[in-house]
N, C-alpha and C positions, 0 to 999 in steps of 0.2 A: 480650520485646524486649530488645535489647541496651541495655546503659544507655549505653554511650559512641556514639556519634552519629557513623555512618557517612558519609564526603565521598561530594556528588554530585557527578558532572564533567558542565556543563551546556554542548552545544557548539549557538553560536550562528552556521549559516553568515552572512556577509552581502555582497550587492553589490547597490549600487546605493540605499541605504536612507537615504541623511542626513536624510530628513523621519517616518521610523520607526524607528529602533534607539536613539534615546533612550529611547522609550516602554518599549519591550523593555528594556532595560536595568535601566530605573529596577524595573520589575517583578520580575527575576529578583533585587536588589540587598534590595530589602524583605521577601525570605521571609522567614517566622515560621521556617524552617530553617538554620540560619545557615552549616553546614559544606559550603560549596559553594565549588567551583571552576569559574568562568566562561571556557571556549578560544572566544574570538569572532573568525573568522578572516575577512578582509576577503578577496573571491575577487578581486583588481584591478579595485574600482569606479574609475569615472571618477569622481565626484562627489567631496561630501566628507565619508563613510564615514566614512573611516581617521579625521580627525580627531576625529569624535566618539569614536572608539574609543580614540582614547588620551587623553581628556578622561578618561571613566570610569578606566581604565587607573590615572590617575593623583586618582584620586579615591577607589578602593578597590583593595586589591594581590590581590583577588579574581578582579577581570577580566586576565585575561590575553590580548593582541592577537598575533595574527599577520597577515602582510601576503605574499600571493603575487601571483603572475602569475595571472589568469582562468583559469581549469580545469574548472569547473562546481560544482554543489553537491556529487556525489557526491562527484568525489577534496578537495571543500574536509573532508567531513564526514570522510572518510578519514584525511585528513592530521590530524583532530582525534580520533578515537579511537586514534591510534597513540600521540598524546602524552598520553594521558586517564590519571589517578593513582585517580579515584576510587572505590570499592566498585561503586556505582551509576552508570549511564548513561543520560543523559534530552538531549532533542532540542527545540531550541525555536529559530521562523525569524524571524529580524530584523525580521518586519513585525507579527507578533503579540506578547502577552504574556499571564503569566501571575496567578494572583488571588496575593492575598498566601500564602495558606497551602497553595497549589498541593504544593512540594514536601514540605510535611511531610504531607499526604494522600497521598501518592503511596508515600511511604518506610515510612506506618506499616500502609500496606494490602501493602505487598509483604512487611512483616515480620511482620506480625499472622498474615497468612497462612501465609508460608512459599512464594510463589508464586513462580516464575520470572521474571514480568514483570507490569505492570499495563496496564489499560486504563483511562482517565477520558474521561467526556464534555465535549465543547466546544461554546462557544457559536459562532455566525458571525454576525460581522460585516462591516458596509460600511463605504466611505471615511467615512461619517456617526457615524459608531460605533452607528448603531442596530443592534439586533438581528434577525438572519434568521431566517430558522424551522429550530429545531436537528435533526438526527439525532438521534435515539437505540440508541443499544447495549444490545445485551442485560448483565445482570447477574448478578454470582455467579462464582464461581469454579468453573474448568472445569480437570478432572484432566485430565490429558494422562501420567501414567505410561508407558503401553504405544502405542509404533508406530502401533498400530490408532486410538487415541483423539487421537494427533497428526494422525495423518490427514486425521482427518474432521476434526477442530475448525479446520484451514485448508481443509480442503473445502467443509465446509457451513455457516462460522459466519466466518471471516478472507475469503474468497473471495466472501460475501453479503453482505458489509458491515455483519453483525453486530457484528463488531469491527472497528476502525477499520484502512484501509489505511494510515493516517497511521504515521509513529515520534514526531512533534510528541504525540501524546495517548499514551503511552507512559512508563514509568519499564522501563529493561532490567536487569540482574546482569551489570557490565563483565567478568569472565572467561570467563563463557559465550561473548562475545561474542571478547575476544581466545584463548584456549582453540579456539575452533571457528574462528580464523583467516576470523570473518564482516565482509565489507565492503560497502559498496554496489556494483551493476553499473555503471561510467562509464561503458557503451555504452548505458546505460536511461536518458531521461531525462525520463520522464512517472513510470513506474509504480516508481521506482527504492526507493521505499517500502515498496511492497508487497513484491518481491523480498525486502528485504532482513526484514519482519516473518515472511513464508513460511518464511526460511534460520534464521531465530531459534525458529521454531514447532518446524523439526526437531526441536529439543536439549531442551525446555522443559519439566517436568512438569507444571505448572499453571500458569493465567494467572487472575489477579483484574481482572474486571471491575467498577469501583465506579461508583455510581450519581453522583458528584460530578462538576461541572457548574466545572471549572477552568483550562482553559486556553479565549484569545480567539483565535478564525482569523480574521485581515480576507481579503475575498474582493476583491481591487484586479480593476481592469478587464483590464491589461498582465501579470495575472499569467501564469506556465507552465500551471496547470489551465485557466485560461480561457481559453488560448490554443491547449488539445486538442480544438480542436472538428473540428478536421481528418479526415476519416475515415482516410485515409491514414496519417498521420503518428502517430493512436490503435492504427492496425491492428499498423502495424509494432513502434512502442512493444513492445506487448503480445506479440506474437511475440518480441520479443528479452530480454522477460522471462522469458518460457518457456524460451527455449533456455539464458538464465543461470541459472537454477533446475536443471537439469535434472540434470548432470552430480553435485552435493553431494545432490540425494533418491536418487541411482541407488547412492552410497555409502552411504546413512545408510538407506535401506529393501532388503527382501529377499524373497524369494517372490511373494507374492499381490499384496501391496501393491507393489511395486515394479512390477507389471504392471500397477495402476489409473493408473498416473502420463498414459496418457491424459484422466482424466479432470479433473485441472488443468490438460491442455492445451485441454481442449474450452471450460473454463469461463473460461481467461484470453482465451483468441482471443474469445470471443463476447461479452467485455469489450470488445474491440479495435473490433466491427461495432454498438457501444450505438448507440437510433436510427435504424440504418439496416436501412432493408429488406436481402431474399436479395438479389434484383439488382442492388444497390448493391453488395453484398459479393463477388458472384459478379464481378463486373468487375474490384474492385480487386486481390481473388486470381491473376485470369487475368495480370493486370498484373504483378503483386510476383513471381509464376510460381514459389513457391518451394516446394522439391523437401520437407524437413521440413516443413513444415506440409501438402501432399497426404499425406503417408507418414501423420501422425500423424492427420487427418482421416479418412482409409480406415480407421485404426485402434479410432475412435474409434465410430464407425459400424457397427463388427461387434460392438457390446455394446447393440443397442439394449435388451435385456431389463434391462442394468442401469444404463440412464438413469433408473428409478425410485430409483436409493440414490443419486441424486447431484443430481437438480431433484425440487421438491414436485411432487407431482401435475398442478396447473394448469399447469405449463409442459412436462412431459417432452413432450406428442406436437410441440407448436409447436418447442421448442426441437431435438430431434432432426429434425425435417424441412427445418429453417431448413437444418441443416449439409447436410443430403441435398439441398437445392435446389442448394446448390455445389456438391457433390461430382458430381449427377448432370449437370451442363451442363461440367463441368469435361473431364467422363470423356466428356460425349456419349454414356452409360448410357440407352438404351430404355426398357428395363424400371423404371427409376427414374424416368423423364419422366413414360412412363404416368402409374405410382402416383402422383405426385403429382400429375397431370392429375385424376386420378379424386376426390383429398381435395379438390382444389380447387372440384370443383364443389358434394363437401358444401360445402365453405366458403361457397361463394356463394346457396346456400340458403340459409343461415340470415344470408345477406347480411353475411357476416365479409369481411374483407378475404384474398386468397389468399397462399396464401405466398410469392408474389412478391412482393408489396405489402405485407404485416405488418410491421412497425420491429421492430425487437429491443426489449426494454423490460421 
């Protein structure tokens, strides 16, 4: 490890927080890491944010405040990686915080290793501050050298929530990030994380996943996650995550692989339908009526043989038939009504639910 102690630049969006970004603050202010640069960018809260933020401001010449007009988190985070100085790039939100020795776990697992980016586990908390019952991430550090092994480790390990959609539980390598000119989608405003962990996986040879248990998520009632309950509003999300994605994998993959890119379409849209039954989803499809998502669905649909490299076992036959319930009442397909007429009735032998009626899950 290097002896001289590389700056993190730690960007704090915030609106709306004056009864939480002191906590935060105080947190990121007491790392056992000391070479850190704090951009805490006030997205035009009504409240009084700002004030706390230039209380700190001028309490350490660390924190550095910016004050805009409401934009969203995205372009707040945007506007904060453009001015970011530091080697390192790490993500932390105004209502959470972090343990004291957060970033210097963060910094010596990315260096020890030699790994592109880290993953740490977090706790979840409530308004109460007790503790929720945590996630766990897989562990170890995963080579990502070659195309094929980026692939799949956002396919089948970023995309299962093996590793976290979050950038909050994250340490990144700031050039990677301005080098590949990666920002978040401001037309994404649920899954706009994920996007942006998916555009960073492109470029990455390895990710260090550590077992340390260091950054707090509080799970508020009014938050934006809690507030994705909407099937609609989850569906479309996700669709426009997809189509933001798509254009940088179509440059950075080639051949084979660039011909699977249905199936992060298959796997983000059926992120979009969490919960809900076919018929739930077959509705809102008919509704949203949109012309790329049938293209990539048909598309997706002609690989049933290799729905096995992409879902475990227990889910490939459910999960490819969920899509085929839409696809076939969409298209008004006979021959696909049938067929699923006929699994249906295994279904109801063994008194499963049909797949009309099965929730995604």
């Amino acid at each position: 490890m290097c002896n001289t102690k590389k700056l993190v630049s730690i960007i704090v969006p915030a609106y709306n927080v004056e009864n939480y970004i002191d906590r935060c603050l105080e947190s990121i202010l007491a790392q056992t890491y000391s070479e850190i640069e704090i951009l805490v960018v006030d997205d035009g809260s009504k409240d009084n944010t700002w004030n706390h933020i230039e209380s700190f401001m001028k309490k350490d010449e660390r924190v550095k405040g910016f004050r805009r007009e409401n934009v969203g988190v995205s372009a707040t985070r945007n506007f904060a990686i453009e001015i970011a100085t530091g080697y390192y790039l790490q993500f932390v939100d105004a209502d959470d915080y972090l343990r004291n020795d957060a970033v210097e776990i963060m910094v010596n697992a990315i260096e020890s290793s030699g790994a592109s980016w880290v993953n740490c586990q977090y706790n979840r908390i409530d308004e109460a501050d007790s503790l929720l019952e945590p996630f766990n991430f897989t562990k170890g550090i995963k080579h990502t050298e070659t195309p094929e092994a980026r692939f799949k480790l956002i396919r089948d390990e970023l995309l299962e929530y093996f590793i976290g959609f979050e950038v909050w539980d994250k340490l990144f390598i700031t050039s990677i990030i301005k080098d590949n000119h990666l920002r978040f989608d401001e037309n994404c405003h649920l899954g706009e994380d994920l996007a942006f962990n998916i555009c960073y996986g492109f470029y990455a040879s390895s990710i260090n996943c550590i077992e340390d248990r260091i950054y707090y998520y509080l799970i508020r009632e009014n938050s934006a996650m809690e507030n994705a309950k909407s099937l609609e509003k989850n569906f479309r999300e996700h669709l426009a995550l997809v189509k933001g994605i798509e254009p940088r994998f179509n440059q950075v993959f080639s051949g084979e692989l660039k011909d699977k890119f249905y199936q992060l379409f298959y796997k983000l849209t059926l992120h979009g339908f969490w919960r809900h039954n076919a018929e739930e989803a077959l509705q809102l499809v008919k509704e949203v009526n949109d012309e790329y998502y049938y293209r990539y669905l048909i598309e997706s649909l002609k690989h049933k043989d290799e729905f096995k490299d992409f879902y475990c076992k227990e889910k490939v036959r459910l999960y490819y038939r969920y899509g085929l319930y839409i696809d076939a009442y969409v298209r008004d397909d006979f021959c696909e009504k049938i067929y699923l007429s006929i699994y249906d009735i295994y279904r109801k032998l063994r008194k499963w639910d049909t797949i009309r009626e099965w929730q995604l899950s």
